[in-house]
C-alpha positions as CSV (number, residue, x, y, z in Angstrom):
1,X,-59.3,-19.5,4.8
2,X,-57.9,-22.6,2.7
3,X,-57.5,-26.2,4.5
4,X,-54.4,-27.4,3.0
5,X,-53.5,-30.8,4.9
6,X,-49.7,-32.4,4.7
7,X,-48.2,-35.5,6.8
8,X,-45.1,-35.5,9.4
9,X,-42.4,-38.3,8.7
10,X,-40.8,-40.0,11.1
11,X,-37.9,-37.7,10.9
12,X,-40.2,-34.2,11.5
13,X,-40.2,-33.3,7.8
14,X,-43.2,-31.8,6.3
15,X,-43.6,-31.6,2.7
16,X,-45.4,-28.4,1.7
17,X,-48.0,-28.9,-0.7
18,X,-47.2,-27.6,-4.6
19,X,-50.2,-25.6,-4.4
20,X,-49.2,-24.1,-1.7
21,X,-45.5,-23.5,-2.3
22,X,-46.5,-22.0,-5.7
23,X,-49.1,-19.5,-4.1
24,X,-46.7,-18.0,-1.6
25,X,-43.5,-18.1,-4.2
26,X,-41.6,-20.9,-1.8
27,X,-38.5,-22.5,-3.0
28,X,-35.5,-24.7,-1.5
29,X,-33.5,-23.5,1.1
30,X,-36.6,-20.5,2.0
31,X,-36.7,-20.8,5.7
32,X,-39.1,-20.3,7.9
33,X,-40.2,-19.8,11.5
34,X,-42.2,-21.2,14.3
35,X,-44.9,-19.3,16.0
36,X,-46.6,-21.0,19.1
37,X,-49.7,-19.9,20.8
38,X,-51.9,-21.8,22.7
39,X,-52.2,-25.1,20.9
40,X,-51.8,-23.6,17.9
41,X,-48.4,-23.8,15.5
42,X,-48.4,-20.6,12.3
43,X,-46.0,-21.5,10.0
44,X,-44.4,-18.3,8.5
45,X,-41.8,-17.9,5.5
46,X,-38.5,-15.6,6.1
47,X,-38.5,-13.2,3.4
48,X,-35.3,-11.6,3.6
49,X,-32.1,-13.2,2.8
50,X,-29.7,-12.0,4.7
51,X,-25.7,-12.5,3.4
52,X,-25.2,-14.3,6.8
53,X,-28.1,-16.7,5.9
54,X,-25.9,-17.5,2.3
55,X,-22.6,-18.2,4.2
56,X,-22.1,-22.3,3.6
57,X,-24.2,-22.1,0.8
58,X,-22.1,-19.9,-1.8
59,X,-20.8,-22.8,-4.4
60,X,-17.5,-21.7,-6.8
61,X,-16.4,-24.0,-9.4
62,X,-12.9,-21.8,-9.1
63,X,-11.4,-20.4,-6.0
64,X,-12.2,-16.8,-4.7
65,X,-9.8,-14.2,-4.6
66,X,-11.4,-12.5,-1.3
67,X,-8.8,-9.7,-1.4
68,X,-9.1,-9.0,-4.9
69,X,-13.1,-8.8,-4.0
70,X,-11.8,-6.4,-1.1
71,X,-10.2,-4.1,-3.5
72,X,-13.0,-4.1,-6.0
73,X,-15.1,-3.4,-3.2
74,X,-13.0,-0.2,-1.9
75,X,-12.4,0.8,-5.2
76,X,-16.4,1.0,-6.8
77,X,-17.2,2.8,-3.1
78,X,-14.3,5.0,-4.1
79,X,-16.0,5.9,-7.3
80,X,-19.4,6.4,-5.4
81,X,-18.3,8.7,-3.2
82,X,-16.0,11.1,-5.6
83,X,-19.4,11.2,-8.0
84,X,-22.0,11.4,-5.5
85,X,-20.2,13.7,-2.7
86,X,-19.2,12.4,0.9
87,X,-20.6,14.2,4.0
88,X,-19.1,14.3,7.4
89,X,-21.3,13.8,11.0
């Protein structure tokens, strides 16, 4: 086990150290959560990023045409299920 020590500012923040950020592949915006046991705080990185996660985040430096994106969408599944066959429950 590696002793890796950081400080809290006033406001809560705790920088992660670089050597640390590199070794586990952290960048801005990775979140994380909060396990409590005891006295005891494990600090654990969210892997997945989840769409839902993204929403507020997505930047566009021209506007989205959501229902042209729709009909793409419907469109390429289309496509995917003509080639690859649709089955029925």
């Amino acid at each position: 086990m590696e002793l890796v020590s950081g400080k809290m500012t006033s406001k809560g923040q705790i920088t992660i150290p670089k050597e640390l950020r590199e070794k586990l592949g952290l960048s801005e915006g990775d979140q994380f959560k909060f396990l409590i046991e005891n006295d005891e705080v494990r600090i654990e990185p969210i892997k997945k990023k989840l769409l839902s996660q993204a929403i507020g985040r997505i930047t566009s430096e021209e506007s989205i045409d959501f229902e042209k994106m729709r009909e793409i969408a419907r469109q390429e599944a289309s496509k995917h299920i003509l080639s690859e066959g649709f089955e029925h429950e």
